[in-house]
C-alpha positions in Angstrom: -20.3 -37.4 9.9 -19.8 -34.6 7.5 -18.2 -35.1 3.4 -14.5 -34.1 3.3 -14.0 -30.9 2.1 -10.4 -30.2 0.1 -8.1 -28.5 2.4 -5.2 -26.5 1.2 -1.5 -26.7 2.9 -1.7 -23.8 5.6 -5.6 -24.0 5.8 -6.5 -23.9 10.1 -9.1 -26.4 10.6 -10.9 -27.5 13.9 -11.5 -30.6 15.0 -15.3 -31.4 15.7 -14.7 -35.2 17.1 -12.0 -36.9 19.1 -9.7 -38.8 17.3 -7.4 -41.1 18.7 -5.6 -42.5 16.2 -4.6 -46.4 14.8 -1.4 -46.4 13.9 2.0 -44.1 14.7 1.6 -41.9 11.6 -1.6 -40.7 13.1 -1.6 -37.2 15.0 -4.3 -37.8 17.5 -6.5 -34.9 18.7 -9.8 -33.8 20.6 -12.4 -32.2 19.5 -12.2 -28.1 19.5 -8.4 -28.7 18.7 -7.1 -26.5 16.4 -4.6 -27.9 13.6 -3.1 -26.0 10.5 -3.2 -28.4 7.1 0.6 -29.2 5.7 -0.4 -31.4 2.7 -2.8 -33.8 1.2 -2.4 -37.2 0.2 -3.4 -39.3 -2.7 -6.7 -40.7 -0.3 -8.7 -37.4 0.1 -10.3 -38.2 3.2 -6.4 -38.0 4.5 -4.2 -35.0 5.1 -0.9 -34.1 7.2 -1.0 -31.8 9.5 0.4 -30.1 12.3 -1.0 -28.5 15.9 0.2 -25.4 17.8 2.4 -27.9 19.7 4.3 -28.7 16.3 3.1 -31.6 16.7 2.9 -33.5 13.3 1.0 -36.9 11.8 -2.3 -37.6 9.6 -5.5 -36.6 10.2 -9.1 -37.5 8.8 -10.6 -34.9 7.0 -14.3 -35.8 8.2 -13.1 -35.3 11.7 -12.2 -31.6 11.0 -14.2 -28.7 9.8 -13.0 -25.3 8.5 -13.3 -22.6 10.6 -15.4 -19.7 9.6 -15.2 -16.1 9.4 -17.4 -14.3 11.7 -19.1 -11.4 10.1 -20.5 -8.3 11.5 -23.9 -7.4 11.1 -25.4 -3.7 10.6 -27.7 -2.5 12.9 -29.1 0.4 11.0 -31.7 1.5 13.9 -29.1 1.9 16.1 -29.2 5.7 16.2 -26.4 6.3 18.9 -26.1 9.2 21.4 -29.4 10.9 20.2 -31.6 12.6 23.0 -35.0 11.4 24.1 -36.3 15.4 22.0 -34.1 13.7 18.7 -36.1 10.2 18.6 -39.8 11.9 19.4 -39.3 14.9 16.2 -37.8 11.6 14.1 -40.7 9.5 14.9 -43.5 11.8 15.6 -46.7 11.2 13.4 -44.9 8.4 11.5 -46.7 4.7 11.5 -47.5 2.5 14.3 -44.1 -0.1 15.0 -41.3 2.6 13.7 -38.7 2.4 16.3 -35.7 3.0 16.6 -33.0 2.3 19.8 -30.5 4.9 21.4 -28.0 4.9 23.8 -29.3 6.1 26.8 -28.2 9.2 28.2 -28.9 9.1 31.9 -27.3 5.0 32.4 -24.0 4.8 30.7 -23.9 1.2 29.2 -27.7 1.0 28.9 -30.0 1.5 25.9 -33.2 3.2 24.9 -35.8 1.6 22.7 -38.5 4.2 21.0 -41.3 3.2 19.3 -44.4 5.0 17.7 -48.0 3.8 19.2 -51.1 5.5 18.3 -50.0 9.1 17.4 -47.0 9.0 20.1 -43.5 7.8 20.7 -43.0 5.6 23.7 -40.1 5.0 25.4 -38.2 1.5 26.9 -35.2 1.3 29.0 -33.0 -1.4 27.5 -30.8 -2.4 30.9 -27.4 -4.5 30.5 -26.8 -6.4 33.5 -24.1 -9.5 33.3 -23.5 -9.0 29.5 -26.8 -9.8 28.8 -29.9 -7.1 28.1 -33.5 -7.1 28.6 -36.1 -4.4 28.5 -37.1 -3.1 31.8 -39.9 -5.0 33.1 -39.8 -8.0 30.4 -38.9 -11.5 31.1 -36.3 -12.1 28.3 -32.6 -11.6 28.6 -31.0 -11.3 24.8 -27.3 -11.6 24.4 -27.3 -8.6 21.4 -29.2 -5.7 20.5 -29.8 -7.9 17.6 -31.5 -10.5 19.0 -33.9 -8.5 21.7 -35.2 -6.8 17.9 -35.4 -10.2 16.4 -37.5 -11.0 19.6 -39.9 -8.0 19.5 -40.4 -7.8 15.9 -41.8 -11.5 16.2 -44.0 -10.9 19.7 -45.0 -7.2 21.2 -44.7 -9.2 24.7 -45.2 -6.6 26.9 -44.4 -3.5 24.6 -46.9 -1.2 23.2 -47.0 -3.0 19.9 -45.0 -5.3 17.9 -41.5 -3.7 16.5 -42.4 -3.3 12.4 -39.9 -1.2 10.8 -37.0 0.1 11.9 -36.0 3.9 11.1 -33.0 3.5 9.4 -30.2 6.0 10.7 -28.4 8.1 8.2 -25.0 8.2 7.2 -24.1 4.7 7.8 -25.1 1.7 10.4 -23.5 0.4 13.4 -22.7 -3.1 14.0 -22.9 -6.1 16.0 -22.1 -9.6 16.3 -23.5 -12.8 17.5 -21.7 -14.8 20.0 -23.0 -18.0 18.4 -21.6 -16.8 14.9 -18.5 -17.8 16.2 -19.8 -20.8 18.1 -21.1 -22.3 14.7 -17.9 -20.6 12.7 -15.4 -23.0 14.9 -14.1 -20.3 17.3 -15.3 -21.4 20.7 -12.7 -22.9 23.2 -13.5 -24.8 26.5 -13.2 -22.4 29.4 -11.9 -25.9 31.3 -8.8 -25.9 29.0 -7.7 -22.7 29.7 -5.5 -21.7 32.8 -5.2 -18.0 33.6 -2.2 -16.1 35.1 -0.4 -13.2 36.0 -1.6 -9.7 34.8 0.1 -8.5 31.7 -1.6 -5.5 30.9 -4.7 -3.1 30.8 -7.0 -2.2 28.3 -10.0 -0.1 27.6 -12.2 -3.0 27.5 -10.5 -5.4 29.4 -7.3 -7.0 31.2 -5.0 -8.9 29.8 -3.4 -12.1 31.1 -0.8 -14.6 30.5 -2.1 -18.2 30.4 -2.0 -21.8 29.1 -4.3 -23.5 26.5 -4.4 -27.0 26.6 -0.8 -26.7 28.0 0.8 -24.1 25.2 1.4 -20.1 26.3 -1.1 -18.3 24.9 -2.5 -14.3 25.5 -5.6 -13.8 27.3 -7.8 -10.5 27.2 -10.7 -11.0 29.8 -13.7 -8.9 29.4 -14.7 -6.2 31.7 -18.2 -6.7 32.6 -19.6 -4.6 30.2 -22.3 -4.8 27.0 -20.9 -2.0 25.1 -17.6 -3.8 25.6 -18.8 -7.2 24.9 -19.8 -6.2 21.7 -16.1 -4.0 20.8 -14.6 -6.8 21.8 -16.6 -9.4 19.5 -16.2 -7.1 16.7 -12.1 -7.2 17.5 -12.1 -10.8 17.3 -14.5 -11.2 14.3 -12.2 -9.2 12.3 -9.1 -11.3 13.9 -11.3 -14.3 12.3 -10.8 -13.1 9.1 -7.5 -12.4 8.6 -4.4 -14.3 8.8 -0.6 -13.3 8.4 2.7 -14.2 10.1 2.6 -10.6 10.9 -0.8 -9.9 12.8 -1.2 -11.0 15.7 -3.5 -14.3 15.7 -6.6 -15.6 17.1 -6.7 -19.3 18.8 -10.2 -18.6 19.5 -13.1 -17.1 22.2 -13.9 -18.4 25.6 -17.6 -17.2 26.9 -18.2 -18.5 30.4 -18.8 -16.2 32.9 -17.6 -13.5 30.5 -15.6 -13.3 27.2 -12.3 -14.2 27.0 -10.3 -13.4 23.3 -7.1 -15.9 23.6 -4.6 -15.1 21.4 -1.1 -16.1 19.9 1.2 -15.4 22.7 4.1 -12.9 22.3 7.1 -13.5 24.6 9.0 -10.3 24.9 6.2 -7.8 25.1 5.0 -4.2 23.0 7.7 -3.2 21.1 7.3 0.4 22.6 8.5 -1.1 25.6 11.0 -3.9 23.9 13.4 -0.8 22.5 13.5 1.0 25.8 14.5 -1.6 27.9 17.2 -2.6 25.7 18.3 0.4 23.6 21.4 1.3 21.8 23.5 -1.0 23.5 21.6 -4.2 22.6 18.8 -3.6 19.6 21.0 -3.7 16.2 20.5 -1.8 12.8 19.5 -5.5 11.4 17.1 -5.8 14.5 15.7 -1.9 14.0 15.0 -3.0 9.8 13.6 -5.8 10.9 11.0 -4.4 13.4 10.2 -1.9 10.7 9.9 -4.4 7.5 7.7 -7.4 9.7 5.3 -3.8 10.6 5.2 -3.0 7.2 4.4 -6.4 6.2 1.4 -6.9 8.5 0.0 -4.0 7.3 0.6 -4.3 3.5 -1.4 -7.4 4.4 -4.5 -5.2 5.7 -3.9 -3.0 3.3 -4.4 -5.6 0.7 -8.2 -6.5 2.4 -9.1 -3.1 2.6 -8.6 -2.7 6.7 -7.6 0.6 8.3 -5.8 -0.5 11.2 -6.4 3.3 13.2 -4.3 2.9 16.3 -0.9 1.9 14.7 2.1 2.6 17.2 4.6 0.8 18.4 2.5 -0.1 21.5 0.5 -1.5 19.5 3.3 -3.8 17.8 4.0 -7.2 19.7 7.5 -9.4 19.5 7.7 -13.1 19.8 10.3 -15.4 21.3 12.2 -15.4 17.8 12.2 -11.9 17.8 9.4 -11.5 14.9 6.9 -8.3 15.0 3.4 -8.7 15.1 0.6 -5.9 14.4 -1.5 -6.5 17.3 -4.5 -4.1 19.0 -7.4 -4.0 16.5 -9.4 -2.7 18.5 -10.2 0.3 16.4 -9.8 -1.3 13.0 -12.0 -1.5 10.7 -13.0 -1.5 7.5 -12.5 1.4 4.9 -15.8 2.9 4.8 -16.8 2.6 8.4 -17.4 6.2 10.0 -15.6 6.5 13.7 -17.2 9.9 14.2 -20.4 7.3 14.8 -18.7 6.1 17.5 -17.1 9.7 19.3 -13.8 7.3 19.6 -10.9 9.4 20.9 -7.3 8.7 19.1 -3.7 9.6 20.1 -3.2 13.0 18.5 0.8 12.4 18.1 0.4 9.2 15.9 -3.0 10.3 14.3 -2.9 12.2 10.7 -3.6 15.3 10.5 -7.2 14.9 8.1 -8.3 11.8 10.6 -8.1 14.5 13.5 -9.8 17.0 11.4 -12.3 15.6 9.4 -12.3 11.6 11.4 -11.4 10.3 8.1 -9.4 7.2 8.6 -8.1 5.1 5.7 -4.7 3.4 4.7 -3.3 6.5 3.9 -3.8 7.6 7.7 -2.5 4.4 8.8 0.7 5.4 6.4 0.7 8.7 8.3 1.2 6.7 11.9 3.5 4.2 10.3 5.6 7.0 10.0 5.4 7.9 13.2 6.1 3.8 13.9 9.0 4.0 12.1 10.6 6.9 14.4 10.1 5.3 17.6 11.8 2.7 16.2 15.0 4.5 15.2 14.7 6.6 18.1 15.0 3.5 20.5 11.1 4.0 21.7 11.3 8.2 22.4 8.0 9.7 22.8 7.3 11.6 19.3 7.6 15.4 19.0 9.7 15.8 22.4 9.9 19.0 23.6 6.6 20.0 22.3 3.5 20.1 24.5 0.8 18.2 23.6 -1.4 20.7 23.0 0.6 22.2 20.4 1.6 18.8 18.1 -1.5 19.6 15.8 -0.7 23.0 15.3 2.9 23.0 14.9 1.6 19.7 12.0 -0.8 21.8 10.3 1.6 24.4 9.7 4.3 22.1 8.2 6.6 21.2 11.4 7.6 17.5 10.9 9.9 15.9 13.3 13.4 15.7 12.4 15.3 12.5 12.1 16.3 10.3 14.7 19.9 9.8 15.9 21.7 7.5 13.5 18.9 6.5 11.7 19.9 5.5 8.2 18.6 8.7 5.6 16.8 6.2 3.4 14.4 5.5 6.5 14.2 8.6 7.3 13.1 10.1 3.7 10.2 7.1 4.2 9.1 8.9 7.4 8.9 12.3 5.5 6.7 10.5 2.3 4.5 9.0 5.2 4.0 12.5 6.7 2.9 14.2 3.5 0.2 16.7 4.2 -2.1 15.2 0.8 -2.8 11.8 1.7 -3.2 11.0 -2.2 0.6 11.9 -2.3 1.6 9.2 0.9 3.0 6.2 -0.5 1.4 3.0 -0.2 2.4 0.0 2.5 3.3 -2.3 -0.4 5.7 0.2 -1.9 7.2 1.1 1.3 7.5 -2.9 1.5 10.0 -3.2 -1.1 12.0 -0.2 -0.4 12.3 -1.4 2.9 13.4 -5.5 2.3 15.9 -3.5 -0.1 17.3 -2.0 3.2 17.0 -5.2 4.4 19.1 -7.0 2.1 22.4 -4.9 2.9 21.5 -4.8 6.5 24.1 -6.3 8.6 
């Protein structure tokens, strides 16, 4: 049984033996449970705490661990979309075991490994079938790029020669995770515990579903079967595993069964896109409008604070709760600060994107500020589409040569001059999400 570690009142620990408890103070649990720490006791190998029930009582801190961010892992022979001609004139005549791998060009979703062998460059189609990938014409499946290189660069088996050094790609590495990272970290749920049900929504890399976890409503995003998505969606929840706010969106943990499952905090009343049409004017209040605006602001003063550029801030991408609280949700895209998108040829919505992330694909808080801005109209515009009346294919231009949108009706002035600092064209001269906090719990205050 492992030492007690010190635990600090909101710390989320998970269990890693049943406990069933002596007396009526005790708060029993089962192993994988998750429970949040509410205080310590004079015995250290005691605390109180709470589950996601709200269940309360004390719990033995040997029984519990702490659960563990997840990091990413750079992959820096992963050369991308590079043709077959790219990899041979950047390996040619270099030494025997410099490889490199590249996204195939001719099977969306597969992979091609190069490698140079006595004066050439040979070639391996790296298939994904069932989230899983394997070399074509090997015996070993390998749930990550990262493991199948970990394999080769310990045994040839079956390739040309054994993988020695990897050609490192310039300008910046992808990355990838390791589904037993969060296996070891405290993340993995039991499939069995988990009921799925009706379809809430559609993503890019996969459905998502109202369900129950041991009983409690939670959000569930199932996987499409997909490698390339397996791993954006691993890198989502890894960086869900390292932050926590009451305004993000939160992770319980990850299901892999048949395929990945993220299950998250569930949020009653939907997007908040969709919360301020269905209700509009007659029902959403000025308090509820500053609210929405200061709980977005929050979030992301939060990310801001850790250096994370959100990218794909809207208010689609803003969830409310039962008690009417917003949550920044989606992260998708997010990432941090000096991560390069143009690696990965991602495609962003021009009306909520700044103008220098559409130009140059530079993304950073300031560019978040930009869409915030954009966040902040919908909001005081009861959920319009931005820039009405102008086509699509003419928002950037009419931006880039000053045009910003005009102020909602009856939107307050003091939000509306916050819009117009968001949408400054330098994004030195944006302000910052912390100072837009405090302007806007001022607003807050004398809200009624």
């Amino acid at each position: 049984m492992p030492m007690a570690e010190i635990w600090q009142p909101g710390q989320e620990v998970v269990a890693v033996y049943d406990f069933k408890g002596t007396t009526k103070e005790d708060l029993p649990f089962c192993k994988g449970d998750v429970l949040s720490i509410v205080k310590g006791t004079r015995d250290s190998n005691w605390y109180k705490a709470k589950k996601n029930s709200g269940e309360e009582g004390m719990i033995p801190a040997t029984y519990v661990q702490k659960r563990k961010e997840v990091s990413l892992h750079a992959m820096p022979w992963h050369h991308g979309t590079i043709s077959r001609q790219e990899a041979e004139d950047l390996l040619s005549g270099k030494p025997d075991g410099l490889f490199l791998i590249r996204d195939s060009m001719h099977f969306q979703g597969d992979y091609t490994l190069s490698v140079c062998c006595d004066n050439r460059v040979d070639h391996y189609r790296i298939l994904t079938r069932n989230n899983q990938l394997e070399v074509d014409g090997g015996e070993c499946t390998f749930d990550t790029l990262m493991s199948l290189v970990e394999h080769y660069m310990n045994d040839a088996d079956g390739l040309c020669t054994r993988l020695l050094m990897p050609l490192q790609k310039q300008g910046g590495s992808f990355f990838s995770v390791s589904p037993e990272d969060f296996e070891s970290g405290g993340w993995t749920l039991s499939f069995n515990e988990l009921t799925m049900g009706e379809l809430v929504g559609k993503g890019e890399f996969g459905d998502v579903h109202k369900g129950l976890f041991k009983g409690e409503p939670v959000a569930i995003k199932k996987l499409k079967d997909d490698n390339r998505a397996a791993q954006a969606f691993l890198q989502e929840a890894s960086l869900m595993t390292s932050v926590r706010h009451p305004n993000l969106v939160s992770l319980i943990g990850i299901v892999q069964e048949d395929t990945i499952y993220l299950v998250l905090e569930y949020m009653g009343k939907g997007n908040l896109v969709e919360y301020l049409r269905s209700r509009g004017r007659s029902v959403i209040t000025k308090k509820d409008q500053i609210n929405f605006a200061t709980d977005t602001c929050n979030g992301m003063s939060y990310l801001e604070t850790r250096k994370l550029v959100h990218r794909d801030l809207a208010a689609r991408n803003v969830l409310v709760n039962e008690e009417g609280t917003a949550k920044v949700s989606d992260f998708g895209l997010a990432n941090r600060i000096d991560y390069n998108p143009a690696q990965v040829g991602g495609k962003f919505p021009i009306k909520w994107t700044a103008p220098e992330s559409l130009r140059d694909n530079k993304f950073t808080s300031k560019s978040d500020m930009w869409s915030f801005g954009i966040l902040l109209w919908e909001i005081y515009s009861f959920g319009r589409v931005p820039y009405p009346r102008i086509p699509l294919s003419d928002v950037v231009m009419h931006v880039e040569r000053g045009y910003r949108m005009e102020a909602p009706e009856g939107c307050p002035p003091e939000i509306y001059q916050i819009m117009t600092d968001a949408w400054k064209k330098d994004p030195v001269t944006r302000p910052t999400f912390a100072a837009v906090l405090k302007r806007l719990q001022e607003l807050q205050s004398v809200t009624v």
